[in-house]
DRENDO-1510 file (C-alpha; in Angstrom, 1 decimal, always signed):
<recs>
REC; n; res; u; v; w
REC; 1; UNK; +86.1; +127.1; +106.1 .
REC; 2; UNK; +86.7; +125.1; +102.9 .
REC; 3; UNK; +88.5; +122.3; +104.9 .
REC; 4; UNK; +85.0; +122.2; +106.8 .
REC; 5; UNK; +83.2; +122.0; +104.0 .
REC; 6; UNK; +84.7; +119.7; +101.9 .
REC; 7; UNK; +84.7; +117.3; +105.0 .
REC; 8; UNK; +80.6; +117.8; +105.5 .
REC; 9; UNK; +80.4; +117.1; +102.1 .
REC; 10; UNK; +82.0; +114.2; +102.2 .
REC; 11; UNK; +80.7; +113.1; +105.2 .
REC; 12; UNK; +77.0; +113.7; +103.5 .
REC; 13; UNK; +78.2; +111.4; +100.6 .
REC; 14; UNK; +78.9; +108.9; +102.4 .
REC; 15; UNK; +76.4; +109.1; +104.9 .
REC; 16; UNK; +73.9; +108.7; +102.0 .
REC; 17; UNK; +75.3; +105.3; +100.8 .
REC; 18; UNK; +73.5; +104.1; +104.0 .
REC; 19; UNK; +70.6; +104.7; +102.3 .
REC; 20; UNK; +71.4; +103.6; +98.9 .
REC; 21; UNK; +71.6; +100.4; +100.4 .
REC; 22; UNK; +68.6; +100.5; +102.4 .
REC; 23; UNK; +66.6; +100.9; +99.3 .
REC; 24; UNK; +67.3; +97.6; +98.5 .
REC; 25; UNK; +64.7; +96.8; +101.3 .
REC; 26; UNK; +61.8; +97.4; +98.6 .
REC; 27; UNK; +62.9; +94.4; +97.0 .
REC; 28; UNK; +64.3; +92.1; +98.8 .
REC; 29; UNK; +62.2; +92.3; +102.2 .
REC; 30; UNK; +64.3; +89.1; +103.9 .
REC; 31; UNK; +68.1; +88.4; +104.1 .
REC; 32; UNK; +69.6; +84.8; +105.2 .
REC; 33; UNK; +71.9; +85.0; +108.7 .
REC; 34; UNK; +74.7; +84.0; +105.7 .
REC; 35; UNK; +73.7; +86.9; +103.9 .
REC; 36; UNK; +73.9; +89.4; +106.7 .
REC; 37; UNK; +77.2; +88.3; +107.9 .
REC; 38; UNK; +78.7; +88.4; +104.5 .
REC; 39; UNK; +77.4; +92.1; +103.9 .
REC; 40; UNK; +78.6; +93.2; +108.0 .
REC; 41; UNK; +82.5; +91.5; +107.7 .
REC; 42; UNK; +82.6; +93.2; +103.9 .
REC; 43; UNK; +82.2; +96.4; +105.7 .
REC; 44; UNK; +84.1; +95.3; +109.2 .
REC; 45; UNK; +87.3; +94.9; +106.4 .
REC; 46; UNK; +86.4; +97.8; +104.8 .
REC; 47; UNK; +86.6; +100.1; +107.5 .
REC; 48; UNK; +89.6; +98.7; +108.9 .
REC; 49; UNK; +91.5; +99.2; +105.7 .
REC; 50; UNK; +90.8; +102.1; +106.1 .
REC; 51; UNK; +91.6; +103.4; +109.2 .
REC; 52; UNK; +95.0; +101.8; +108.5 .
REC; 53; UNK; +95.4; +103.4; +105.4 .
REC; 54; UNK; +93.6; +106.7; +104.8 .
REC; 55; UNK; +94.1; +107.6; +108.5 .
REC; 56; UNK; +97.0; +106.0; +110.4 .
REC; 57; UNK; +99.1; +106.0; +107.3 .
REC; 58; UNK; +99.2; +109.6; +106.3 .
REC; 59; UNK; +98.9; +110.6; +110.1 .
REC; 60; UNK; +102.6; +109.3; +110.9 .
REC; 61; UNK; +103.9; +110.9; +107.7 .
REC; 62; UNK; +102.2; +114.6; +108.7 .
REC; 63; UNK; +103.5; +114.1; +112.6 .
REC; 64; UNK; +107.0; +113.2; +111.0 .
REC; 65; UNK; +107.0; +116.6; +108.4 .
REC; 66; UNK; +105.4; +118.1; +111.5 .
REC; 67; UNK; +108.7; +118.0; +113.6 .
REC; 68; UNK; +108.1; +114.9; +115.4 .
REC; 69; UNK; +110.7; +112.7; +114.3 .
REC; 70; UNK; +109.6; +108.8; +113.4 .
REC; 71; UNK; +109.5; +107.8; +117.3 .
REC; 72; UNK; +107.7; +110.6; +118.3 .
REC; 73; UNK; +105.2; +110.1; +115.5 .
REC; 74; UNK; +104.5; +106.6; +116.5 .
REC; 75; UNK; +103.8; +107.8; +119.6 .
REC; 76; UNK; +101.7; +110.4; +119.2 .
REC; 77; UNK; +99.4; +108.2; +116.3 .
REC; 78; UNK; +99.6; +104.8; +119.5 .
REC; 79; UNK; +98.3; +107.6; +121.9 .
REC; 80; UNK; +95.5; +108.7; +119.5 .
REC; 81; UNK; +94.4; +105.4; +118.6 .
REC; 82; UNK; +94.0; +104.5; +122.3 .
REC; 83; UNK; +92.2; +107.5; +122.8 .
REC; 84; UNK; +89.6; +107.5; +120.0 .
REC; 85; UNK; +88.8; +103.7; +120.8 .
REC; 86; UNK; +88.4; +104.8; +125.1 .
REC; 87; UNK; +86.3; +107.8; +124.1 .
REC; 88; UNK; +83.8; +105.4; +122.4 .
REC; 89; UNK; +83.8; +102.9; +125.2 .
REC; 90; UNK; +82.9; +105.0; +127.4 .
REC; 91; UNK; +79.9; +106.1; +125.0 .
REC; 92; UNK; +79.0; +102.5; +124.6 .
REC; 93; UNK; +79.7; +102.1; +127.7 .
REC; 94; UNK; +77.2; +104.6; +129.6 .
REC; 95; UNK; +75.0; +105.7; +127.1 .
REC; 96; UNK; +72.0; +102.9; +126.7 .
REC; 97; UNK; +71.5; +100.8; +123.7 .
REC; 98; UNK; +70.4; +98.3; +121.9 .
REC; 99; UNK; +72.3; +95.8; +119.1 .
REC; 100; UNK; +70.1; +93.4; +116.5 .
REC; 101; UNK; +72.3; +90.2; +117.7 .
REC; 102; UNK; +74.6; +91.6; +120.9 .
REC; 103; UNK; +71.3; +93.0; +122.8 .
REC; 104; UNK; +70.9; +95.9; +124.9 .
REC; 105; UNK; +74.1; +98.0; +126.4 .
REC; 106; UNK; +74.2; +100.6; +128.7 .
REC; 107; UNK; +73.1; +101.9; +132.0 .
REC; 108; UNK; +70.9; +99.4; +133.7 .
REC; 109; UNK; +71.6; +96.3; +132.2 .
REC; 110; UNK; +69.8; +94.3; +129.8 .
REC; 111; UNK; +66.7; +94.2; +131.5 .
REC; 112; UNK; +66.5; +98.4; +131.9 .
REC; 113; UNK; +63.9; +100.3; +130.8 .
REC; 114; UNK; +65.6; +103.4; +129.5 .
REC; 115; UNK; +63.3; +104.1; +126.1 .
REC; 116; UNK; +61.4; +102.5; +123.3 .
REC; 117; UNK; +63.2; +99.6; +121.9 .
REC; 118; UNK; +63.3; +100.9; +118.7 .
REC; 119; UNK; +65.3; +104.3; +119.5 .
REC; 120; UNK; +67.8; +102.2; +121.4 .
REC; 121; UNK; +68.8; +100.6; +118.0 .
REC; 122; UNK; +69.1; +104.1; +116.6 .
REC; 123; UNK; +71.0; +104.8; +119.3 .
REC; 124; UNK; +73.2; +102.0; +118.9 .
REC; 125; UNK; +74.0; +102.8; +115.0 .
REC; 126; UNK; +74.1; +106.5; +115.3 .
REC; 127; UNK; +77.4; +105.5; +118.1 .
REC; 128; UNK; +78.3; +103.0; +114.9 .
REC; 129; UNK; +78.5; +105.5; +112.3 .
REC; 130; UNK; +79.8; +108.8; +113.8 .
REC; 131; UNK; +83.3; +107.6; +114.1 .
REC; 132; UNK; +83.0; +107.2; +110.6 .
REC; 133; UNK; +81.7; +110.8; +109.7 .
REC; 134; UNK; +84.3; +112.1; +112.0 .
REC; 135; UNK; +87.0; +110.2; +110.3 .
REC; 136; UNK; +86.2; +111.6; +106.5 .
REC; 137; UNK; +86.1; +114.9; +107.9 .
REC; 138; UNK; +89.1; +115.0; +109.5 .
REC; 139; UNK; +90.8; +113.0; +106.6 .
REC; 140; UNK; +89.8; +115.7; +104.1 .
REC; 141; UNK; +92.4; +117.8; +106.7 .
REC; 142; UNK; +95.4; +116.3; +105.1 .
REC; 143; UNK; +96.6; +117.3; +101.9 .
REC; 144; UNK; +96.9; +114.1; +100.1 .
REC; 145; UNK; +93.1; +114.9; +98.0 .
REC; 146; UNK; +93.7; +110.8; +96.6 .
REC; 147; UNK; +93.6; +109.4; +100.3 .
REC; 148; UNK; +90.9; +111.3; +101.3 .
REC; 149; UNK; +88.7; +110.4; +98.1 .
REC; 150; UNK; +89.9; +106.9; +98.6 .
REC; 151; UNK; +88.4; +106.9; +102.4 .
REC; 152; UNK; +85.2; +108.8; +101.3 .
REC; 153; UNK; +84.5; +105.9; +98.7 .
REC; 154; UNK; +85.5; +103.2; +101.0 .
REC; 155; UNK; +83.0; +104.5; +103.8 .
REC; 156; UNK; +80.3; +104.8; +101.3 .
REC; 157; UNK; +80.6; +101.3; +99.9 .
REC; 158; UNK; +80.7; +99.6; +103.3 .
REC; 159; UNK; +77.6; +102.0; +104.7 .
REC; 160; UNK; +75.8; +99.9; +101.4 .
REC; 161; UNK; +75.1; +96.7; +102.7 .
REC; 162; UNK; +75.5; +98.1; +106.5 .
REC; 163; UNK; +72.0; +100.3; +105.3 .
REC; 164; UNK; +70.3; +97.5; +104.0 .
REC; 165; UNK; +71.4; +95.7; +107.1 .
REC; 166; UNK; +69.2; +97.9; +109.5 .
REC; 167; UNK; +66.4; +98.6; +107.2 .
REC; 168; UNK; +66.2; +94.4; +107.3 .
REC; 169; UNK; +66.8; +94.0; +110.7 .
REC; 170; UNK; +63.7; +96.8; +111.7 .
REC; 171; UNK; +61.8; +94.8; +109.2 .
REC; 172; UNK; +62.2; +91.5; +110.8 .
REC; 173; UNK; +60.9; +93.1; +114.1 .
REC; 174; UNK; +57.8; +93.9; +112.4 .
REC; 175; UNK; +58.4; +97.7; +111.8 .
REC; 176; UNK; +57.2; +98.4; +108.3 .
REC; 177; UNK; +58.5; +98.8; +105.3 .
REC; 178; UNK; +58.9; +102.7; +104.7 .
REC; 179; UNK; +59.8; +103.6; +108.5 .
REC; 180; UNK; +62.8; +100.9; +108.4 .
REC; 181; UNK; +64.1; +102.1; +104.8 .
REC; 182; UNK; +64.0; +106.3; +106.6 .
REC; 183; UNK; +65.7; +105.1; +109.8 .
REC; 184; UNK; +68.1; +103.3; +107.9 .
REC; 185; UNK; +68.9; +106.4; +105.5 .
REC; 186; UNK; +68.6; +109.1; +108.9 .
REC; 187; UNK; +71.1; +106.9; +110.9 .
REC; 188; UNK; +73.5; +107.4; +108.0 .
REC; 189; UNK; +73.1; +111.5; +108.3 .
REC; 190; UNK; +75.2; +111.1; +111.9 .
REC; 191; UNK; +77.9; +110.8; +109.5 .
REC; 192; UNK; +77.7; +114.6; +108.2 .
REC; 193; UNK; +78.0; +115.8; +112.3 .
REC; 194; UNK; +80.7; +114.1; +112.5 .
REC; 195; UNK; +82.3; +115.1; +109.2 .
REC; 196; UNK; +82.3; +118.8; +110.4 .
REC; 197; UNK; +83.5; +118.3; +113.7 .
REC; 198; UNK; +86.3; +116.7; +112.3 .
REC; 199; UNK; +87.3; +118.5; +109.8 .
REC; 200; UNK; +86.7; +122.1; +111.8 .
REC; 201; UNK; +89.0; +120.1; +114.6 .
REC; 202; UNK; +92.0; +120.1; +111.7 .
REC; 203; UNK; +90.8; +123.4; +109.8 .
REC; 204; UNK; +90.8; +125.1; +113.7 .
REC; 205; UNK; +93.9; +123.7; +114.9 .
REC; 206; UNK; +96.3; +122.7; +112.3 .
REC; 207; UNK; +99.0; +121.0; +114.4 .
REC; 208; UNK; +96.2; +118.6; +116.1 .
REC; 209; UNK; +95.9; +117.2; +112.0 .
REC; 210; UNK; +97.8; +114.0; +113.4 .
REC; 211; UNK; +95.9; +113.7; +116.6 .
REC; 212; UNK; +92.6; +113.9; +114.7 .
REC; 213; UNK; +93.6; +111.1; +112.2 .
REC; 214; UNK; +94.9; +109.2; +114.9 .
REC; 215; UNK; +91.6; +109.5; +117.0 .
REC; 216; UNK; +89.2; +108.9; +113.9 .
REC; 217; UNK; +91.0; +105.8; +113.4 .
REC; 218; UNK; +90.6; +104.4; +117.2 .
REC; 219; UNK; +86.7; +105.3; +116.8 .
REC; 220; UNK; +86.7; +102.9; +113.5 .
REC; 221; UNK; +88.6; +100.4; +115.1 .
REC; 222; UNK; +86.9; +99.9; +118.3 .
REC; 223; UNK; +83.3; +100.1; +116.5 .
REC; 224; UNK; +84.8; +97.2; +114.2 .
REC; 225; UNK; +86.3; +95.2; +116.8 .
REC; 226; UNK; +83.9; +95.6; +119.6 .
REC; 227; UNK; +80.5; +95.4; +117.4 .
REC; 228; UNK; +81.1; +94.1; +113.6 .
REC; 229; UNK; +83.2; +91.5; +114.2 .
REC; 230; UNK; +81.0; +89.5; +117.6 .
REC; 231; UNK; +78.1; +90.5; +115.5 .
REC; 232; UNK; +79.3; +87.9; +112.5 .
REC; 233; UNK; +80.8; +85.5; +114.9 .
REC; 234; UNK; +77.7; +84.3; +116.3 .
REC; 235; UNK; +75.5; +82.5; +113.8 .
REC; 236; UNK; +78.1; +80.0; +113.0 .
REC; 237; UNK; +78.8; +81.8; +110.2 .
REC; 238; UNK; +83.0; +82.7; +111.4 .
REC; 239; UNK; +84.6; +81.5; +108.4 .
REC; 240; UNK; +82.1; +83.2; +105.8 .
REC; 241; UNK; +82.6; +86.1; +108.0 .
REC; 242; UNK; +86.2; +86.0; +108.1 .
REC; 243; UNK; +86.5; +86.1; +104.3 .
REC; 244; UNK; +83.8; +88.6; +104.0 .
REC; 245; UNK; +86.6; +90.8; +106.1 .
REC; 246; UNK; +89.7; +90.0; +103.8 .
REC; 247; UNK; +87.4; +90.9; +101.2 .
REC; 248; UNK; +86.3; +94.3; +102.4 .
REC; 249; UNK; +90.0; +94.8; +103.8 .
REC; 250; UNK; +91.8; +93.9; +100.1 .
REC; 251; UNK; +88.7; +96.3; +98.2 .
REC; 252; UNK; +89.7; +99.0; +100.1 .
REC; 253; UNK; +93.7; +98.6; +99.9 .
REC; 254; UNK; +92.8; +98.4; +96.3 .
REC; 255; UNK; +90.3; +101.6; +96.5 .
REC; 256; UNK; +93.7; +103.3; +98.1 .
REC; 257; UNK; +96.2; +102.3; +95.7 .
REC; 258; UNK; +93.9; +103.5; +92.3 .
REC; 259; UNK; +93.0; +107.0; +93.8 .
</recs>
């Protein structure tokens, strides 16, 4: 129970960064394509970083105390992986949605009429941000408290400009003001569901501690790969936004090392 806990807490934490940054929509109502591609590959390296070091890291040195010997532990963090990244296809895959630059996903194609435009983007950043709810919850499984502070910090930083991201993006389709800033801050509280699935997953079934690292970590991946990255590659913006990323990815190997 404390396990699940500490990993909703967590998960609310950094959940609520989404809105921190959102605020930031009072102010500055406008944000430049460079701007925007900047914040996205910051927080595409973050959460990379991230699933490489809070998650994949420590989940081959628990599977390798847990009995499985290096080659096994490889295997059974590979495995995970793929299976965290194919369990979120298939959710972007089937379940409908829309993306500010990629457009709409899902059943029907892109010109379905499924539901309001507006909930398909909540949609589509509610499938963004549970991997990463699901990954701080089951990272607060493992018993290395630095790593786990490390990831919560990391997730919370890149949900900053990721919240003021959506706030500007609703704003730019003429929702107003308020409305953007609340979805913005309510697509971030996914992250706490996520959180205490996770972390009852590891608190529930100790041995699956590797398997639920491994899978958090496939979730991140795939949701950086398949949607942060095309999303900053098509403004003509691809060496801002490859920096951005090395940014983001040193911040967080630097977030890792101090905690």
């Amino acid at each position: 129970m404390e396990v699940v806990l500490r990993g909703g807490l967590a998960s609310l934490l950094a959940g609520l960064g989404t809105g921190v940054g959102a605020f930031a929509i009072f102010f500055l109502r406008r944000m430049s394509p460079a701007l925007e591609t900047t914040l996205l590959s910051l927080a595409a390296g973050i959460m990379l970083a991230a699933a490489a070091f809070s998650l994949l890291l420590p989940g081959l040195e628990v599977a390798e105390l847990r009995g499985y010997g290096e080659s096994g532990a490889a295997i059974v963090m590979a495995l995970s992986v793929l299976a965290g990244g194919g369990l979120f296809w298939v959710a972007n895959r089937f379940v409908p949605h829309e993306h500010f630059v990629k457009g709409r996903e899902g059943p029907g194609g892109p010109d379905a009429v499924t539901s309001r435009r507006l909930w398909l983007f909540i949609i589509a950043i509610c499938l963004h941000n549970f991997p990463e709810g699901l990954a701080v919850g089951a990272g607060f499984g493992q018993d290395d408290l630095g790593a786990s502070i490390a990831l919560t910090v990391g997730i919370a930083i890149q949900n900053m400009p990721e919240g003021f991201v959506v706030a500007a993006a609703l704003v730019a389709l003429n929702y107003g003001v308020r409305l953007s800033f609340w979805l913005a801050l309510l697509t971030g509280l996914i992250e706490p569901v996520g959180g205490i699935l996770g972390a009852a997953a590891v608190a529930l079934v100790q041995p699956a501690l590797p398997w639920a690292l491994g899978l958090a970590a496939g979730a991140m991946i795939f949701v950086v790969a398949g949607e942060m990255i095309p999303e900053t590659h098509r403004k003509g913006f691809e060496s801002r936004a490859t920096l951005g990323l090395l940014c983001g990815f040193a911040l967080m190997l630097l977030l890792d090392g101090l905690l």
